[in-house]
C-alpha positions as CSV (number, residue, x, y, z in Angstrom):
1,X,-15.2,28.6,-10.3
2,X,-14.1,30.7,-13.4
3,X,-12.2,29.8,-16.0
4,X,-9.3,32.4,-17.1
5,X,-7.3,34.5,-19.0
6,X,-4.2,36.1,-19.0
7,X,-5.9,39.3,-18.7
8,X,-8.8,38.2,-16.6
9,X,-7.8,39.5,-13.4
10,X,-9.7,39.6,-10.5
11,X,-7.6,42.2,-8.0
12,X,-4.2,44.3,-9.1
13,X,-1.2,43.1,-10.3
14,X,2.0,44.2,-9.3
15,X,4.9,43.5,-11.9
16,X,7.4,40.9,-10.8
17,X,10.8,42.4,-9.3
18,X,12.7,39.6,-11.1
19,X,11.2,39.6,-14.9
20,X,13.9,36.8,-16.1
21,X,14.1,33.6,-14.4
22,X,16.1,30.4,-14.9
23,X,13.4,27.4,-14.1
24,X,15.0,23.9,-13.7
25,X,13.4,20.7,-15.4
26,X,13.9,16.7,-15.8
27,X,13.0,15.5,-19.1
28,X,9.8,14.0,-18.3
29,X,5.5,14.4,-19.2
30,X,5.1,16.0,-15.6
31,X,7.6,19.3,-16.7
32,X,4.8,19.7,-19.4
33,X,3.6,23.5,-17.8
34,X,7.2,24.7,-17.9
35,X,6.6,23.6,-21.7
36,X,3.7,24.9,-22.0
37,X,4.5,28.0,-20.5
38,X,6.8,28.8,-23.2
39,X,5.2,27.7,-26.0
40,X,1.9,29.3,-25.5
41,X,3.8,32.4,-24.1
42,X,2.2,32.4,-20.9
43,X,5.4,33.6,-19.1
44,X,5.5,36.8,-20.8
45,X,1.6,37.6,-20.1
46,X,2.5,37.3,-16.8
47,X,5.6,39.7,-17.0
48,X,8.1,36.8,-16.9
49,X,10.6,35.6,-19.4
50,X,11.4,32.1,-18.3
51,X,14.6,30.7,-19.7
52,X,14.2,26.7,-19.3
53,X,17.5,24.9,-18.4
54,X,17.2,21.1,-18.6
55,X,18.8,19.2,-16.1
56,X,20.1,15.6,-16.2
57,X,19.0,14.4,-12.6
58,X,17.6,15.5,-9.5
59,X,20.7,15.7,-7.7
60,X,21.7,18.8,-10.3
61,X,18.0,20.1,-9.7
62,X,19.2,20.3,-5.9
63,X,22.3,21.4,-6.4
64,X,21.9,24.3,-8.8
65,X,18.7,25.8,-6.5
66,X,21.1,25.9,-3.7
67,X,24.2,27.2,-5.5
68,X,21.7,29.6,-6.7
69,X,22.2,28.7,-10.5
70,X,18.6,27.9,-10.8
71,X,16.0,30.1,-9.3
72,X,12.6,27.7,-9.4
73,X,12.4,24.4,-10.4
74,X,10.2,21.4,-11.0
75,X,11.1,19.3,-7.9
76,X,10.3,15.7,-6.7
77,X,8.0,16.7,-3.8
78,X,10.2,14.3,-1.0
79,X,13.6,16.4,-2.4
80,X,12.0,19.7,-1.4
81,X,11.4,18.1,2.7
82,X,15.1,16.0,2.3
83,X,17.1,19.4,1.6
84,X,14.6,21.2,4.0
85,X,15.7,18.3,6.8
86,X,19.4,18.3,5.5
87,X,19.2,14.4,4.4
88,X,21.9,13.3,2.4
89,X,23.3,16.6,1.6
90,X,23.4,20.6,3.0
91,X,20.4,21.8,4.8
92,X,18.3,24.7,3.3
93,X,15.2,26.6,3.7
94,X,13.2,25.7,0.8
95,X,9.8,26.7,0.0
96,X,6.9,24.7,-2.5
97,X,5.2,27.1,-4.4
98,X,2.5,25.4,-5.5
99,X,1.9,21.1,-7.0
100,X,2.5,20.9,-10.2
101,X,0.7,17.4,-10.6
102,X,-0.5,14.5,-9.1
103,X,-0.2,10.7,-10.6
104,X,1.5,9.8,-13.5
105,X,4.1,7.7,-12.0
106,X,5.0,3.5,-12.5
107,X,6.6,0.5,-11.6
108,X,7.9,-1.7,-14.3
109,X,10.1,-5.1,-13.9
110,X,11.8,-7.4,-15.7
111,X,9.4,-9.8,-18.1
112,X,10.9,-12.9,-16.2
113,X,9.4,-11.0,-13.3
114,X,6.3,-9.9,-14.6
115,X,6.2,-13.7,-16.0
116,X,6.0,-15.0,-12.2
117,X,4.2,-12.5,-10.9
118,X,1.3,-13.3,-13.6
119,X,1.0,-17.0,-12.5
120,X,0.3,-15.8,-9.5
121,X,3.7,-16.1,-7.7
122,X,3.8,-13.2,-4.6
123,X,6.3,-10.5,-5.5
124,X,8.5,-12.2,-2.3
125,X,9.0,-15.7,-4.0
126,X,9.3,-14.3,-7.4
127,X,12.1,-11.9,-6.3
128,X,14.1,-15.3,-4.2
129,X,14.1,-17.4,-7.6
130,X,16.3,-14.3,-9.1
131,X,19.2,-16.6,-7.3
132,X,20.6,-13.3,-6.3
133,X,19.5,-10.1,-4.4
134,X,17.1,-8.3,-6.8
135,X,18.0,-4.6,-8.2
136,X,15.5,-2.0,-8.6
137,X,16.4,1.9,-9.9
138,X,15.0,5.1,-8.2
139,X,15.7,8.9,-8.9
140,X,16.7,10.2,-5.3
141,X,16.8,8.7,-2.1
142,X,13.9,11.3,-0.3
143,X,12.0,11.3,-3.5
144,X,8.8,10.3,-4.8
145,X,9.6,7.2,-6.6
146,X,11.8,6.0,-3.6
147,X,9.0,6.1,-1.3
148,X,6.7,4.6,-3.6
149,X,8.9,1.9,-4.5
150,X,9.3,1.4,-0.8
151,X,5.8,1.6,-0.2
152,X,5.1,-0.9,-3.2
153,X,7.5,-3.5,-1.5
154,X,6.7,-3.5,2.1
155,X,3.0,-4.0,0.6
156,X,4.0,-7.0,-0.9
157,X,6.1,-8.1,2.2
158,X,9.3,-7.4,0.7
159,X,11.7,-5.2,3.2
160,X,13.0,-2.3,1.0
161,X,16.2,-2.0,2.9
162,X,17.2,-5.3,3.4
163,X,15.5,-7.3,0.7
164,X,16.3,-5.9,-2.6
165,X,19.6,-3.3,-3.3
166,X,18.0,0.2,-4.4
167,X,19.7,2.5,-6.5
168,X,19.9,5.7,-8.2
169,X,19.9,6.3,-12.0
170,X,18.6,9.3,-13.9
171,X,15.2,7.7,-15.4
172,X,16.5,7.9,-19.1
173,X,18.5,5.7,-18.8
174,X,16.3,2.8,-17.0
175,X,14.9,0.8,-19.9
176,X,18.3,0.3,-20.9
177,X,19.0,-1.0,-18.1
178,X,16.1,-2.8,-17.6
179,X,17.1,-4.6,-21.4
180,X,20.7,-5.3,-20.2
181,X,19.7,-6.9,-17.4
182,X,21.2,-4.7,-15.1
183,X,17.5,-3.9,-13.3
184,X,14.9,-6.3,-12.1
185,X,13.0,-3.3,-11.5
186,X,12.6,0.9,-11.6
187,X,9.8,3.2,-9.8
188,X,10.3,6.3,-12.0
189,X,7.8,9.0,-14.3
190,X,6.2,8.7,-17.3
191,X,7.4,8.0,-20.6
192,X,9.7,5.9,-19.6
193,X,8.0,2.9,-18.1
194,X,6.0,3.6,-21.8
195,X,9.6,3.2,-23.5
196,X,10.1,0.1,-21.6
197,X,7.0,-1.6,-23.1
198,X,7.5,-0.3,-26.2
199,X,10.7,-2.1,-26.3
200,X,9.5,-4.8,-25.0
201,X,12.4,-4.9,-21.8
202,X,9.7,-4.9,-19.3
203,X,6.0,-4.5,-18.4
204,X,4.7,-2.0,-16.4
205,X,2.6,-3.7,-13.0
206,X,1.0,-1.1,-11.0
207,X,1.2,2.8,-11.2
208,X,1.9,5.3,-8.6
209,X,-2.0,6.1,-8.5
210,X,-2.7,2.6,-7.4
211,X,-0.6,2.8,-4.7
212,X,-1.7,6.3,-3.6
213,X,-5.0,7.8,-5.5
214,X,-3.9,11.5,-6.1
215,X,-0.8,11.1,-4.7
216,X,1.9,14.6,-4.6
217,X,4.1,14.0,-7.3
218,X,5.9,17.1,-8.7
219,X,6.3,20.4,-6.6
220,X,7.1,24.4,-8.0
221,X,9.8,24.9,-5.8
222,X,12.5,27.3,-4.6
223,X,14.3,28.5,-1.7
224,X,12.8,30.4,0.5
225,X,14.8,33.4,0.3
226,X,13.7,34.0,-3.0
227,X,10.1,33.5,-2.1
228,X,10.3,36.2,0.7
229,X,12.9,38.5,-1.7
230,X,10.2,38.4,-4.6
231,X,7.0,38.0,-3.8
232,X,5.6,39.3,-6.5
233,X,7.7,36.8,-9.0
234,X,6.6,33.8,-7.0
235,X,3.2,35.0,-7.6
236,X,3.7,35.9,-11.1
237,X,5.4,32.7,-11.7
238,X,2.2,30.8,-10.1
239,X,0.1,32.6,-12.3
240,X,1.8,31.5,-15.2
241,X,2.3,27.4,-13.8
242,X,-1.2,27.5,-13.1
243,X,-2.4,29.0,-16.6
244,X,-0.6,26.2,-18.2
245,X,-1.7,23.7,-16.2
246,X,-5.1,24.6,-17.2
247,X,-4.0,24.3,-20.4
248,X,-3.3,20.9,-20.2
249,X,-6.4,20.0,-18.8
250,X,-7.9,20.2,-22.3
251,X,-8.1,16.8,-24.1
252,X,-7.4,18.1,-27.2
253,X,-4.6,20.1,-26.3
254,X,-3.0,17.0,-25.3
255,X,-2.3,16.1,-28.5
256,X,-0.8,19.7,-29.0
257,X,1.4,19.0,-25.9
258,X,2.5,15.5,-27.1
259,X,4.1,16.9,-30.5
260,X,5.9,20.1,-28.2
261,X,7.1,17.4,-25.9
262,X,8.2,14.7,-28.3
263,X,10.7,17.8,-29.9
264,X,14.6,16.9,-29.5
265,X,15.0,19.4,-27.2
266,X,12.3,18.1,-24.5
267,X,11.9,14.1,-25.0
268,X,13.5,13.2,-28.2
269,X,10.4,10.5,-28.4
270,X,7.2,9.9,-30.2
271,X,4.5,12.1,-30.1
272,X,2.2,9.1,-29.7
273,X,4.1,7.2,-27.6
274,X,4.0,10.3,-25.0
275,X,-0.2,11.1,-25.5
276,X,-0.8,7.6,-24.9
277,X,0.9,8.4,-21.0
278,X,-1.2,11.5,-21.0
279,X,-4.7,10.4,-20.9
280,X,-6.2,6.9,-19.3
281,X,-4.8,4.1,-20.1
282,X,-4.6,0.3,-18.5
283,X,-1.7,-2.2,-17.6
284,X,-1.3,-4.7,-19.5
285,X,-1.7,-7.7,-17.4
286,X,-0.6,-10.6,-20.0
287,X,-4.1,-11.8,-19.9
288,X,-7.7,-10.9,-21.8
289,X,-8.6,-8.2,-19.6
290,X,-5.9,-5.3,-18.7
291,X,-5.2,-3.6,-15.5
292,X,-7.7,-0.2,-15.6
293,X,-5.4,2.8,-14.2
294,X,-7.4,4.3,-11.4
295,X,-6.3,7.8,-12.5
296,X,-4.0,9.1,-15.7
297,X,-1.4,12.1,-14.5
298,X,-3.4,15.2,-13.1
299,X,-2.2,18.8,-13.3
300,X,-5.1,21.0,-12.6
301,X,-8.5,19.1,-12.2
302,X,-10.0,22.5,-11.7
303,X,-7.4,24.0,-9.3
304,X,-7.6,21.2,-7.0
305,X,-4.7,19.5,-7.9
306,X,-2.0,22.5,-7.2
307,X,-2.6,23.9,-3.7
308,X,0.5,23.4,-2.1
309,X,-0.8,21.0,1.1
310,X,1.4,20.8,4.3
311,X,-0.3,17.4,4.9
312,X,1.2,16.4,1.6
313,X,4.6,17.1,3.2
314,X,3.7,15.1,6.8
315,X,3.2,11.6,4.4
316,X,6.9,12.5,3.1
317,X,8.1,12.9,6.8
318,X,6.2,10.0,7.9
319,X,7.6,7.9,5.3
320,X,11.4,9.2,6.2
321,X,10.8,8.6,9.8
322,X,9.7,4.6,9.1
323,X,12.4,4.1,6.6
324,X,15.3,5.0,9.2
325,X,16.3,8.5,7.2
326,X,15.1,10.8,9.6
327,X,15.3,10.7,13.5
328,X,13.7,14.0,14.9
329,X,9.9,13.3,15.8
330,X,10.0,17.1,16.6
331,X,8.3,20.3,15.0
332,X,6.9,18.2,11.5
333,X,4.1,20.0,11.6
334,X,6.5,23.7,11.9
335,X,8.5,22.7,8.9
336,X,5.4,21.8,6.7
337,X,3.6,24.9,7.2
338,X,6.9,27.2,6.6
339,X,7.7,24.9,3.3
340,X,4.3,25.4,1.8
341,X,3.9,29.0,0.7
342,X,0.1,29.1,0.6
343,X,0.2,32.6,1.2
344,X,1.4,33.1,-2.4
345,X,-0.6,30.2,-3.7
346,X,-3.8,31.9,-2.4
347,X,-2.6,35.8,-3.9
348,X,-1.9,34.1,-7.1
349,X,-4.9,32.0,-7.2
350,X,-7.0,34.8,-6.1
351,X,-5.7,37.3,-8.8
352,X,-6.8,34.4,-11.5
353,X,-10.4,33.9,-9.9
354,X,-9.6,30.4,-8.8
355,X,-10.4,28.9,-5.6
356,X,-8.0,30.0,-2.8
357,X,-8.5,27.6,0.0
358,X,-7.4,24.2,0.5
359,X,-9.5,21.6,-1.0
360,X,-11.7,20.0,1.5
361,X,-9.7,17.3,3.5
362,X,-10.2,13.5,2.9
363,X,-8.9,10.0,4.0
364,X,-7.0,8.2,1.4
365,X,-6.7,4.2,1.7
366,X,-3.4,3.0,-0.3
367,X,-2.1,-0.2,-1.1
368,X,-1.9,-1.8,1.6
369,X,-5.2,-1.3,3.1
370,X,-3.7,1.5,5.4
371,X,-5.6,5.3,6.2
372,X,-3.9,8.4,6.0
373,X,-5.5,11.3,6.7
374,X,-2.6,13.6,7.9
375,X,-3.9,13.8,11.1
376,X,-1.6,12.4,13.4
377,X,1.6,11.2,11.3
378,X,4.2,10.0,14.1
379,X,1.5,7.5,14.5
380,X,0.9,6.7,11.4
381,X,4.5,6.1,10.9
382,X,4.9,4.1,13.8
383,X,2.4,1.6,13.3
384,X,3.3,-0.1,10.0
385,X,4.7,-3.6,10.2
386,X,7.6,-3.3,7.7
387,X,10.0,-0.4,8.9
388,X,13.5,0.3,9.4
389,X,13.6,-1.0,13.1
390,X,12.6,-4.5,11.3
């Protein structure tokens, strides 16, 4: 594999029919290649001009792709399959367009909590001496950090519907939460389970990559109207996502990224305070050794980590089927191949000299001892001991 340029092209390129787009963002380290992108100017090598539009949750992520508003977005991979299923709001064709990154995500609770958990209480007991039914934040109900807080729980024995109330607050405003006491608990991206340390509200226990090594996090998504409509955009757009995602890869443009983040108009935070969520670093566990991460947040890793994989999206439907959200054990396999717009990936990738095809398929063990290999996920659904049926 090659590295590139922006003028290192391998086959033709057309110019995108759309040259101005309106790309959708969450304030977090994981919208870093839409920053990127602009500062480095890779939009406009790439015949794009992309006019960034912060959004304050999610929910306006979803709403402003299907009112049109927005035209591609950084999306939580399990919103793109909710509003492709039509849970918890309209139904629409959406398409991913590639992964942005993989990793990077948390779980941080209460220091009373952490306190028990340390001595070697099981999450279970420790939640029961709250005296009252324990509260823990998420960002959307199909999204990532509600099935890995779900996940997290029914690991530790702890029934995410019934044990503990879940709710949904934009992740800015979670440490503060968190420090009022109106949290025991929030699954959310980075920096904000750093801002919680920092402040000393709440310690961070285990990270998203612990539950799930090089887990789907963030997706480059759209509807898929615009994807059919433009072709040559979503390629062009690609192009410029995956330039700046290589960018990244770079230790010491980290550094570079951390000061272009940390600016008002991102993060309002410290540079350092973000670059120390950017590279490896451990959990502190309270005691003389800390909790190694088993990976820090990944957005290229040599092209691997963007190809848009429908197996990515069968763990999201599994994961909606065991958790009562979604009924139909029909066509998963349909939806996840017409979602994922490898098609485009595979153009765009080709046209940068990147490798095309799907990495080479492996088994992942999670948390809780379990294999998924995307091979047969009603099954895999079906078979865990903590569900909604419980």
């Amino acid at each position: 594999m090659t590295s590139f340029t922006s003028t290192q092209y391998s086959a033709p390129i057309v110019p995108p029919e759309r040259p101005h787009l309106r790309i959708g963002y969450v304030a977090l380290i994981d919208s870093a290649p839409f920053i990127v992108a602009k500062q480095m100017g890779f939009d406009n090598h790439h015949g794009l001009t992309l006019e960034l539009c912060k959004q304050p949750s999610w929910a306006a992520i979803r709403d402003k792709l299907l009112s049109g508003e927005l035209d591609a977005a950084q999306t939580l991979y399990g919103l793109v399959y909710g509003v492709q299923i039509g849970l918890g709001g309209p139904q629409a064709d959406m398409a991913i367009l590639m992964t942005l990154n993989r990793n990077g995500q948390a779980i941080t609770v209460s220091n009373r909590l952490a306190e028990l958990l340390q001595r070697g209480q099981s999450l279970k007991n420790a939640l029961s001496s709250i005296g009252r039914k324990a509260v823990f934040a998420q960002t959307f109900p199909t999204g990532t950090h509600a099935m890995w807080l779900n996940y997290w729980l029914a690991a530790n024995d702890v029934h995410p519907l019934t044990d503990i109330e879940s709710i949904v607050i934009p992740p800015s405003q979670m440490p503060d939460a968190l420090a009022q006491g109106e949290l025991d608990g929030f699954c959310a991206g980075e920096p904000w389970h750093a801002v919680a340390e920092h402040n000393r509200c709440g310690r961070t226990i285990v990270s998203s990559s612990q539950i799930w090594h090089n887990h789907p996090e963030k997706a480059l998504a759209c509807r898929r109207e615009f994807a059919a409509l433009y072709p040559n955009t979503a390629q062009a757009l690609i192009r410029t996502i995956l330039e700046s995602c290589q960018w990244i890869e770079n230790a010491e443009n980290k550094i570079q990224l951390s000061t272009w983040l940390a600016k008002p108009e991102y993060l309002k935070l410290s540079a350092d305070l973000i670059h120390s969520r950017l590279i490896t670093h451990a959990i502190d566990s309270g005691e003389q050794n800390a909790i190694p991460l088993r990976s820090p947040v990944s957005f290229f890793t040599d092209g691997r980590s963007n190809y848009p994989l429908p197996t990515d999206g069968l763990w999201f439907l599994s994961q909606f089927y065991r958790w009562g959200l979604l009924k139909s054990t029909n066509e998963w396999n349909h939806i996840v191949n017409q979602v994922c717009q490898t098609t485009h990936y595979a153009n765009a990738a080709r046209q940068l000299n990147l490798v095309s095809t799907p990495p080479e398929a492996t088994a992942s063990q999670l948390i809780d001892g379990q294999i998924w290999d995307g091979s047969n996920a009603l099954a895999y659904s079906e078979h865990f001991k903590i569900k909604a049926s419980n």
